[in-house]
C-alpha positions in Angstrom: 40.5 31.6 -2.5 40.1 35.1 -1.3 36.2 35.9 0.1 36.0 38.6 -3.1 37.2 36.1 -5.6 34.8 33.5 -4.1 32.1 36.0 -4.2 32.8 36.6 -8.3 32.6 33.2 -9.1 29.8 32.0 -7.1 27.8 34.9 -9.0 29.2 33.4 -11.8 28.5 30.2 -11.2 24.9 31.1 -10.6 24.5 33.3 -13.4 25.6 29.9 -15.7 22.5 28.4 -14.2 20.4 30.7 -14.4 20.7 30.8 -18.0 18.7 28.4 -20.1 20.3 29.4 -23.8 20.8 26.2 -26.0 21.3 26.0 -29.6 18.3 25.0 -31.5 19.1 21.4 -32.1 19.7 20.9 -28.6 16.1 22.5 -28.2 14.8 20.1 -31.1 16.0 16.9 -29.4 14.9 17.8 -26.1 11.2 18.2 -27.7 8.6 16.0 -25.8 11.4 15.0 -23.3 9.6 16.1 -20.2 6.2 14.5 -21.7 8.1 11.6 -22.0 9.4 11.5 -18.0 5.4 12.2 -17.0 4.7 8.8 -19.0 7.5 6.8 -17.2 6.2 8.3 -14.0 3.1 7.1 -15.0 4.1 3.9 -16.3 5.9 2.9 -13.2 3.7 4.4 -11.0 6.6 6.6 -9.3 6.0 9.3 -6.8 8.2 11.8 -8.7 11.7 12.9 -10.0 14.0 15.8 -10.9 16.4 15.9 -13.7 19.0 18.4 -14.8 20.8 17.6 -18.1 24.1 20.1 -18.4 25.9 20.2 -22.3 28.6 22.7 -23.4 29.2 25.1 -20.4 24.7 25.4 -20.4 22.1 24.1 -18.4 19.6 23.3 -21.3 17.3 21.2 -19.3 16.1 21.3 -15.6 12.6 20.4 -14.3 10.8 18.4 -11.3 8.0 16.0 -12.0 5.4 14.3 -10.2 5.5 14.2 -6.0 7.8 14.6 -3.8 4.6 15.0 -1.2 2.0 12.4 -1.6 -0.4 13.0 1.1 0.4 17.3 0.4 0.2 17.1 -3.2 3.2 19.1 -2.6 5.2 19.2 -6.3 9.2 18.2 -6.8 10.8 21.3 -8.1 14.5 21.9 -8.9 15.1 22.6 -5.5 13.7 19.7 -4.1 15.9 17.7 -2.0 16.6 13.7 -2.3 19.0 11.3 -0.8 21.9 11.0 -3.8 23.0 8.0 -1.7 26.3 6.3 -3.7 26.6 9.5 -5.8 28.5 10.7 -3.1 31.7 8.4 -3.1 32.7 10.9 -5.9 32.9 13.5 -3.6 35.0 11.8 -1.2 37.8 10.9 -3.6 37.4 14.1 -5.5 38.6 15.5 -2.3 41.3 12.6 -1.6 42.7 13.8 -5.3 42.8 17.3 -3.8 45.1 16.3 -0.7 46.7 14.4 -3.3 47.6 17.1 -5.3 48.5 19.3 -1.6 51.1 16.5 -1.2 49.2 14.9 1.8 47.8 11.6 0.5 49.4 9.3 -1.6 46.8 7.0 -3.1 49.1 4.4 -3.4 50.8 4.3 0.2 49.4 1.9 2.9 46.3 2.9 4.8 48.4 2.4 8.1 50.1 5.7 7.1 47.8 7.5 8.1 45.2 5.8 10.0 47.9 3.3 12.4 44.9 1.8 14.6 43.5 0.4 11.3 43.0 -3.1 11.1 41.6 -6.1 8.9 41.0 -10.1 9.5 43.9 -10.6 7.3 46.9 -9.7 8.3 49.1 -9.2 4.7 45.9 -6.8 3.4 46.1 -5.1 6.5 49.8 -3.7 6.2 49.3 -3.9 2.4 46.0 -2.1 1.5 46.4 1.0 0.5 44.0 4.4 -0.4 43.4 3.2 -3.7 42.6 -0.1 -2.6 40.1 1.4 -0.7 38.2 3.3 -3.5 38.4 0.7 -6.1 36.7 -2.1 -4.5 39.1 -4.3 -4.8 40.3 -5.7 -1.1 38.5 -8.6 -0.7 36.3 -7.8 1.3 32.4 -8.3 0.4 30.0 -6.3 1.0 28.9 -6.5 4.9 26.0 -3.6 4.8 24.8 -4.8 7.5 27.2 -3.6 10.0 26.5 -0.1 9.2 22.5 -0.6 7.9 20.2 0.2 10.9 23.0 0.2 13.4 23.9 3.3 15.9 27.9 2.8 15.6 29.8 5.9 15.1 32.3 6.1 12.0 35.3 5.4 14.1 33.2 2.5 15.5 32.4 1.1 11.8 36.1 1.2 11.2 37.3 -0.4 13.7 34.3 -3.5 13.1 36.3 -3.9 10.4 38.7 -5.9 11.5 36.3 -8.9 12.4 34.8 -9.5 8.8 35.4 -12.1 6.5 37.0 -11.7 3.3 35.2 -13.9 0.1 38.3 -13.5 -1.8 42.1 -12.5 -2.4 43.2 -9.6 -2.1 43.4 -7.2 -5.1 41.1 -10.3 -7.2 38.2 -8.9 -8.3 35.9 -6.2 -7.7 33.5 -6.3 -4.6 31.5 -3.3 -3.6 32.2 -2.0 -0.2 31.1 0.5 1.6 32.6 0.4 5.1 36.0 0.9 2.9 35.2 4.4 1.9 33.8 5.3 5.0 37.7 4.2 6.3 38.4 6.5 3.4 36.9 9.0 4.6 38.7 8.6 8.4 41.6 9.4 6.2 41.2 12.4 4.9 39.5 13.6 8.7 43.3 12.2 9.9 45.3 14.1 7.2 43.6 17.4 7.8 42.2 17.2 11.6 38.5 18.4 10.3 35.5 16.3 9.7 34.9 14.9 6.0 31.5 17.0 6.3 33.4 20.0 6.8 36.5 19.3 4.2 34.3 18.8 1.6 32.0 21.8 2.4 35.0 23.9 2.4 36.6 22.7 -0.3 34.0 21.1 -3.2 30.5 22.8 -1.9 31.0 26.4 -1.2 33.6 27.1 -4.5 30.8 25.6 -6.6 27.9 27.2 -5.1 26.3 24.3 -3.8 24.4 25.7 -0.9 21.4 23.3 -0.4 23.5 20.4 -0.6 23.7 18.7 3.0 25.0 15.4 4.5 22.5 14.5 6.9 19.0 13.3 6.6 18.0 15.2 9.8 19.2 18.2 8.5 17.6 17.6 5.0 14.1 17.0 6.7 14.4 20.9 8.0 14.7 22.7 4.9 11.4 23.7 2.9 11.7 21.8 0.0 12.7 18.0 0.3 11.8 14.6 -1.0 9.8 11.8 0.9 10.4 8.8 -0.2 8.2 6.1 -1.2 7.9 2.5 -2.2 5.1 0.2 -3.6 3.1 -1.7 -1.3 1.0 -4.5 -3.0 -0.7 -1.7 -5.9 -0.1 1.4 -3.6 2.8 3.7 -2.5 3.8 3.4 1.1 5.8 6.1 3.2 9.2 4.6 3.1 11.2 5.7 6.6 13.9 7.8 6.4 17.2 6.2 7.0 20.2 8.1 9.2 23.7 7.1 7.5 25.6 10.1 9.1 28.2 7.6 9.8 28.7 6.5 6.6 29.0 10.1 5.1 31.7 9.7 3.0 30.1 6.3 1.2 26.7 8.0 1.2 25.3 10.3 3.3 25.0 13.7 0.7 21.5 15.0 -0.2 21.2 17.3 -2.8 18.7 18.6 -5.6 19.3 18.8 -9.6 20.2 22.7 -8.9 23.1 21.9 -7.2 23.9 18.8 -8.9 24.1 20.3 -12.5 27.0 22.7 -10.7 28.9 19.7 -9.6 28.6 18.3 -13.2 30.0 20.9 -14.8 32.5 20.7 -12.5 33.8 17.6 -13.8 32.9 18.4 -17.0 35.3 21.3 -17.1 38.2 19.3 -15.7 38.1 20.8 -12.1 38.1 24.6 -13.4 35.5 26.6 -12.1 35.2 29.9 -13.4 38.6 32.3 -12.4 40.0 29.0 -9.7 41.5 25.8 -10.5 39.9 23.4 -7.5 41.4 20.1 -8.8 43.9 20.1 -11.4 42.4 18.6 -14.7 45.6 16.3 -14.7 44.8 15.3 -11.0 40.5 14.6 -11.8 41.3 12.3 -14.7 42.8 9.9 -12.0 39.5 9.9 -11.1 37.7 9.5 -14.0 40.0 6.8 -15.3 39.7 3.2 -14.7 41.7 1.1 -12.2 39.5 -2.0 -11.7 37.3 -4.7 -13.8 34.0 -4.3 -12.2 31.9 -6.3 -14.8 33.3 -8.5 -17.4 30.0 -9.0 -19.2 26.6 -7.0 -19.8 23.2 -8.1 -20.4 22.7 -4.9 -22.6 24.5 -4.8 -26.5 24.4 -1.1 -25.9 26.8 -1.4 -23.1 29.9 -2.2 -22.6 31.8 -4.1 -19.6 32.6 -1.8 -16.8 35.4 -0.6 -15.4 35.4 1.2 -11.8 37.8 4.5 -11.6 37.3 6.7 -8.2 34.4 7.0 -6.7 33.0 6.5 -10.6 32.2 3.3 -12.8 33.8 3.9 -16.7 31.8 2.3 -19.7 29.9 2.8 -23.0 26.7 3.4 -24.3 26.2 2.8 -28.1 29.7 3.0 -28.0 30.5 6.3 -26.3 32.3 7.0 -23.0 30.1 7.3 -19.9 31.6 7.8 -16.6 28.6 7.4 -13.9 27.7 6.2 -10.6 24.0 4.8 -9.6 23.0 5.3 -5.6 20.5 4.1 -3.6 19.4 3.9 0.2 16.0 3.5 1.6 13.6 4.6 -1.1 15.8 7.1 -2.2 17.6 6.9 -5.8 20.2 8.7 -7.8 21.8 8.8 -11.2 24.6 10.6 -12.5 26.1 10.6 -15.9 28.9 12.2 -17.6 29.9 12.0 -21.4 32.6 13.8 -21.2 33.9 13.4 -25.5 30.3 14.8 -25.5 30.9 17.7 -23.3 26.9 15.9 -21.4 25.9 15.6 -18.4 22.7 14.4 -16.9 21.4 13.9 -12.8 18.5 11.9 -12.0 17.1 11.2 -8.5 13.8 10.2 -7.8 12.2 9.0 -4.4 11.1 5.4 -5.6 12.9 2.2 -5.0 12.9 1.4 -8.2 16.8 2.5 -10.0 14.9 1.2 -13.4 13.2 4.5 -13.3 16.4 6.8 -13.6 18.4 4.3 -16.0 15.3 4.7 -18.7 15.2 8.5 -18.2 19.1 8.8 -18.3 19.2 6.2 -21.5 16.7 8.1 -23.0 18.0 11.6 -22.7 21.3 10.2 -24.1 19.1 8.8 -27.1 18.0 11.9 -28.0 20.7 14.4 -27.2 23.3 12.5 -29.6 20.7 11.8 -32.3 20.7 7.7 -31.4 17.8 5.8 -32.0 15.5 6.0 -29.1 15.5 2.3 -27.3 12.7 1.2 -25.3 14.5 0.9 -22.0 11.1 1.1 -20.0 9.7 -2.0 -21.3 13.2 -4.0 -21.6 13.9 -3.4 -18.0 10.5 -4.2 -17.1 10.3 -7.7 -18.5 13.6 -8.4 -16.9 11.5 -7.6 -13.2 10.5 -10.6 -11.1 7.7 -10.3 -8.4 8.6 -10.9 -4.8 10.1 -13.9 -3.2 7.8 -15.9 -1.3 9.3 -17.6 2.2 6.7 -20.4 2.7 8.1 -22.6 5.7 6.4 -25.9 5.0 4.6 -28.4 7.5 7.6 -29.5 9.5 8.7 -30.9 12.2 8.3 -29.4 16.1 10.4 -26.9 18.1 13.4 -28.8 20.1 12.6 -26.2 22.8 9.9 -23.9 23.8 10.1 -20.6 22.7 11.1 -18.7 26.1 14.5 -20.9 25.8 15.3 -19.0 22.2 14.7 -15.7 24.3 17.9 -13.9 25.0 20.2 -11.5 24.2 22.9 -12.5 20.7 25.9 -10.4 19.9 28.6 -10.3 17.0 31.8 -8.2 17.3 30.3 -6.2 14.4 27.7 -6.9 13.4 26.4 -6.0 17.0 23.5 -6.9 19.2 20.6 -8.7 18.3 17.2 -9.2 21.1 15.2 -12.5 20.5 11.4 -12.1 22.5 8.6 -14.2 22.9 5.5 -12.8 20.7 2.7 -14.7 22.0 3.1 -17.9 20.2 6.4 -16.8 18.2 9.4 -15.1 18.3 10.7 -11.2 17.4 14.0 -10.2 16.7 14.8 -6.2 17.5 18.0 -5.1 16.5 18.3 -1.3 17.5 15.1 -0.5 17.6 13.5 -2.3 14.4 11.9 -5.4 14.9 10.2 -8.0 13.1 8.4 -11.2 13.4 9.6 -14.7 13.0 7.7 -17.5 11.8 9.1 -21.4 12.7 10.1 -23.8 9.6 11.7 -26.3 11.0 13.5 -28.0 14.4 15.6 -24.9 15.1 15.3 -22.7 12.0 12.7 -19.5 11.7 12.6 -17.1 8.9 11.5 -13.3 9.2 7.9 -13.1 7.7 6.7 -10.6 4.9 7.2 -6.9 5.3 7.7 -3.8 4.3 10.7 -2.6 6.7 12.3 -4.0 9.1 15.9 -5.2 10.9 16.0 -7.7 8.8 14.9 -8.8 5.4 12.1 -10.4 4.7 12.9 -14.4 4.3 16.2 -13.8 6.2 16.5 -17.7 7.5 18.0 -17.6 11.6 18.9 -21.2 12.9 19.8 -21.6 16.2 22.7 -23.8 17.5 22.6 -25.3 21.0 25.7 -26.3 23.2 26.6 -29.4 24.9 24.2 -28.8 27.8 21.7 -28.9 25.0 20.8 -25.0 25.3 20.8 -22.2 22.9 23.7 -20.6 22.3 23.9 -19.2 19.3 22.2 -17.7 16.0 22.8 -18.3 12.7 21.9 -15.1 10.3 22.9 -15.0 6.3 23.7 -11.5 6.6 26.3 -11.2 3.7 26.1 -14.0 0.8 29.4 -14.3 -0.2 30.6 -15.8 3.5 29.1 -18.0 6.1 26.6 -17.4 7.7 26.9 -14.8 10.8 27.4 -15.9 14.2 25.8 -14.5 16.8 26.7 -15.6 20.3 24.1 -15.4 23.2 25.3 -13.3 26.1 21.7 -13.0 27.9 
């Protein structure tokens, strides 16, 4: 795109949403909408939110609510920053579908085309998984958050971890969420076109659509003037929640962003990858991405929805039995919603700095509701009944330690997961993983669990048994740091 051609349609891009024209039953079913957010606010007892709702080529609805300062009083607006966390997959293979469509990626060739130094526990998924694979959750290989969660590795470093996880099932079986697999993703398109995947899709998604707040780093979101802390409830308060730095996993989550820029990048999908005078993704070439490719969920507590399917970077369903193509995101505190009914020519973003995702789906269900004249469900007290209070860890009265404490003291490592510090507290053990530690309270013989908290580098409950060798000394750690395989083996090395 030439730099006058960009400058045209960025002004017309902006002059779109600047414009707040609707059609009068679109003003009519909106009536008492933002009322109606103030009470779920209230009802929950969130710090704030921002929504944008986007319908036929129009911004018709765009306002902050609540907090997104606590101790400042300081108001969300539409500019407001917040983590979009997951929301940003859809980015990374909107711009695979690009180098698709330049001839550079093929989404069904093997990832060894162009990454080589690839590599995965399994040696027939690791010549055999390919760029689709890697989008579509479906390689086999669960979840392992922890390897990326808290940790310092760089994104070439979480790649390369990946070859010493543990697959739960066969390849190309079912659907199993996986981050570290889009960050690979993302390695690929840095590989294919020798820039960063910050910089790719600045270049080629953020600038054409006028995007200009959106960033990908929390460090840099935390120096503009109008961002989002996030918060989460402690006992009947609202605790500071601490921001958490997933620059490596950019292309899986790292994007921050506010409704103002957000309603842009719906219409963009809306509007089959046209924007204004340029074609940025052909609308042949985006409905790859829209479309599914994988079961994700075969059943659905809700009648109103349907199973879902996953496409690209974007889960495919129904609601009251039209089309939804969405994605949900969350890290730390921080949580995001996006929506598209496309046969509806819809769209609807909301983020909100609570841990609770309840609060977007009843906002998003709701604006749905009333936008195609449906019967307005009571999501906010459905999804509340469904919530159960916190787990309790109670070790019972139980039987002595085999050894003191200093012999637990020592260094543990795992070829991913990393390094783990066990201390002597006084009369009971920390663990400090990069940084974050948290206590341990004894159970039983050779098993502690972490005790209640907020934060931490591990969850709270998360059970660690210690194995000795055959001189009878400590040698390793058990940790259940991913449920669908064995427990993870830490091996002392200090």
């Amino acid at each position: 795109m030439s730099a006058i051609r960009y400058i045209i349609t960025l002004i017309l891009v902006s002059a779109l949403f600047q414009i707040n024209l609707y059609s009068d039953d679109v003003e009519k079913n909106l009536e008492g909408f933002d009322s109606f957010i103030n009470k779920v606010i209230d009802d929950w007892n969130a710090p704030g939110m921002a929504v944008a709702i986007v319908k036929d080529g129009e911004l018709v609805f765009g306002e902050g609510f609540g907090y997104r300062n606590i101790q400042n009083k300081l108001p969300v607006t539409p500019q407001s920053l917040f983590a979009i966390a997951s929301c940003s997959k859809a980015f990374t293979t909107t711009a695979i579908a690009m180098l698709v469509e330049d001839g550079l990626i093929d989404w069904d060739a093997p990832v060894r085309d162009y990454l080589p130094e690839f590599r995965m526990s399994d040696s027939y998924i690791n010549e055999h998984i390919t760029v689709r694979d890697l989008v579509t959750h479906r390689s086999g290989l669960p979840r392992h958050d922890r390897v990326w969660l808290g940790t310092p590795f760089t994104r070439e470093e979480l790649v390369e971890k990946i070859q010493y996880l543990d697959f739960s099932r066969e390849f190309r079986e079912t659907y199993q969420y996986n981050n570290l697999l889009y960050v690979t993703a993302g390695r690929v398109i840095e590989a294919v076109t020798g820039s960063t995947w910050e910089s790719f899709v600045n270049h080629r998604i953020l600038r054409p659509l006028g995007m200009t707040a959106t960033n990908f780093s929390v460090t840099d979101m935390q120096l503009a003037d109008d961002f989002a802390f996030a918060y989460t409830i402690g006992g009947n308060n609202l605790v500071l929640a601490p921001f958490r730095n997933v620059d490596a996993l950019g292309p899986a989550g790292s994007i921050n962003s506010n409704i103002s820029d957000m309603a842009k990048w719906i219409q963009f999908n809306l509007d089959r990858g046209i924007v204004m005078l340029d074609t940025l993704l052909s609308p042949e070439h985006l409905a790859q991405v829209h479309s599914p490719w994988f079961v994700a969920t075969r059943s659905v507590e809700d009648e109103e929805l349907s199973f879902v399917n996953y496409g690209l970077g974007w889960r495919i369903s129904s609601y009251q039995g039209h089309r939804i193509v969405y994605h949900a995101g969350a890290i730390g505190a921080y949580r995001a919603y996006v929506m598209l009914l496309p046969d509806h020519n819809i769209g609807i973003v909301s983020i909100t700095n609570y841990n609770r995702a309840q609060v977007n789906r009843v906002v998003t269900y709701n604006a749905i509701d009333r936008l195609l004249e449906l019967e307005q469900i009571d999501w906010s007290t459905r999804l509340k009944e469904r919530m159960t209070g916190p787990r309790e860890y109670k070790c019972h009265d139980s039987p002595r330690l085999t050894h003191s404490l200093n012999a637990y003291s020592g260094t543990y490592e795992h070829p991913a997961y990393g390094e783990i510090t066990i201390d002597r507290n006084g009369n009971r053990l920390s663990v400090t993983r990069y940084g974050e530690t948290s206590q341990l309270e004894h159970c039983k013989f050779n098993m502690f669990r972490r005790e209640r908290g907020y934060w931490g580098a591990f969850s709270a409950g998360t059970r660690f048994t210690f194995i000795v060798n055959e001189e009878d000394e400590i040698d390793r750690v058990l940790i259940p740091l991913e449920s669908a395989v064995d427990d993870i083996v830490f091996k002392r090395t200090r």
